[in-house]
Every structure is written in structure tokens, then in C-alpha cells.
C-alpha positions as CSV (number, residue, x, y, z in Angstrom):
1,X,135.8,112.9,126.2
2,X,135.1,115.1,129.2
3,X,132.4,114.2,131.6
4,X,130.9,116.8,133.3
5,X,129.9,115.9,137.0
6,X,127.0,116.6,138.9
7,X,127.5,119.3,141.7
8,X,126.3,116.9,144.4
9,X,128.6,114.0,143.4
10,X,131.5,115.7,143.4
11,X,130.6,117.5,146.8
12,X,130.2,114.1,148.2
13,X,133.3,112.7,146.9
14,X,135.3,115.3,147.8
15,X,133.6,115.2,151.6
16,X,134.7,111.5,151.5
17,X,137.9,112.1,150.1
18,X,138.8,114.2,153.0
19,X,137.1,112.2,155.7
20,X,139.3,109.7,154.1
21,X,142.4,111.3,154.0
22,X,141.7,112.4,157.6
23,X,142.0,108.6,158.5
24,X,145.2,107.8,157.1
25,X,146.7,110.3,158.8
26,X,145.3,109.2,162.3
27,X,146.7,105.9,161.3
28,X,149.8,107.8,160.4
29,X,149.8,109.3,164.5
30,X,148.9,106.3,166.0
31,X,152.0,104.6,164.1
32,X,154.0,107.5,165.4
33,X,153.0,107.7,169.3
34,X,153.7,103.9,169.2
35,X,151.4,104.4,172.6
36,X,148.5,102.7,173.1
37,X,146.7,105.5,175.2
38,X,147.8,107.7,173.1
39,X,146.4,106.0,170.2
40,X,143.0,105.5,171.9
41,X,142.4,109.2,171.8
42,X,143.6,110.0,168.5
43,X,141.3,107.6,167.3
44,X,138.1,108.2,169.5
45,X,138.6,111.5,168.2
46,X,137.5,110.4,164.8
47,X,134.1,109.8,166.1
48,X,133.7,113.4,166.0
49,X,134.0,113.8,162.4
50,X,132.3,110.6,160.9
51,X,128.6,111.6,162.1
52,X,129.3,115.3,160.8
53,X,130.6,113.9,157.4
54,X,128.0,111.2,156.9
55,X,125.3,114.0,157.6
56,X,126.8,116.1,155.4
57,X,126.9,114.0,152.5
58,X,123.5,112.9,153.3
59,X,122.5,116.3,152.5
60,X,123.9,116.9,149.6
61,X,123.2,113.5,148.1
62,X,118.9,113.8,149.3
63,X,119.6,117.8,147.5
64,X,120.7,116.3,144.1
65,X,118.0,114.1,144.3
66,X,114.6,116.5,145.2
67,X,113.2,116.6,142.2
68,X,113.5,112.4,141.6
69,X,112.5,111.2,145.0
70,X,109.1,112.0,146.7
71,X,109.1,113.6,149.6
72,X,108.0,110.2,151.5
73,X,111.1,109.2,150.7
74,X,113.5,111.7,152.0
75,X,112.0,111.6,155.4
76,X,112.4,107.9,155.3
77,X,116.2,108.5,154.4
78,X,116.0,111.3,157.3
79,X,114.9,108.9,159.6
80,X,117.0,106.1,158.7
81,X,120.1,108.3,159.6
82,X,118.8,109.4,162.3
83,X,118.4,105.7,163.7
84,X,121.6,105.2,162.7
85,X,123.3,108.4,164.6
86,X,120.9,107.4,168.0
87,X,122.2,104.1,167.4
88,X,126.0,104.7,167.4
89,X,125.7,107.7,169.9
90,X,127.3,106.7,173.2
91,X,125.8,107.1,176.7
């Protein structure tokens, strides 16, 4: 009847959890400032916590997983976020 989680899953949900909880409560501020330039920087400050969090998880998610995946493959999964985070990072 009880199911006994894996460290790293439950590390990443809870991350995600947060990070979500984190946006509904932006949304919550924008609703209250009812200003639109208000609003802008409320939610560009979000971009400073998505990168972190999706790092993060990446982490713990490619740590849960050593012993399964080949080395070959982490770096691959390294290097894919790290096209991802060049990608989105603004100039």
C-alpha cells in the first residue's frame, strides 16, 4: 500500500512544485498591480528562477540515473541544456 519514492524523484517534484507555486503567485501580483509595467517586471523576474530550477532538476534527475546511463549520455543531456540555456539567454 505505501510506495516508497526514489530520492531524486521526489527532489525533482518538489523543485517543480515550488517553481510552480512560485508562478501562481506572480500571477496572483500581476492580478493585483492591475499595471501593465508593473506586471512586466514581476514577470521578467521569473526568468531568473526557471534556468536555476531546470538546472537543478537536471542534476538531480542525471544523479538518479549514473549508474543506468553511460557517461556518453549524460554529457549529451549536459549539452543539450546547455543549448537550451545559450538559446533562451538574452543579449
Amino acid at each position: 500500500m505505501f510506495f516508497i519514492l526514489d530520492k531524486a524523484i521526489l527532489g525533482m517534484a518538489l523543485l517543480r512544485l515550488i517553481s510552480g507555486c512560485l508562478e501562481i503567485f506572480v500571477a496572483l501580483l500581476i492580478i493585483k498591480f492591475n499595471d501593465i509595467e508593473k506586471a512586466l517586471i514581476v514577470n521578467s523576474s521569473l526568468a531568473l528562477v526557471g534556468p536555476p530550477i531546470l538546472l537543478i532538476t537536471t542534476v538531480i534527475g542525471l544523479t538518479g540515473m549514473a549508474d543506468k546511463v553511460s557517461l556518453t549520455k549524460i554529457l549529451w543531456v549536459i549539452g543539450g541544456v546547455g543549448c537550451i540555456l545559450y538559446g533562451v539567454k538574452s543579449n
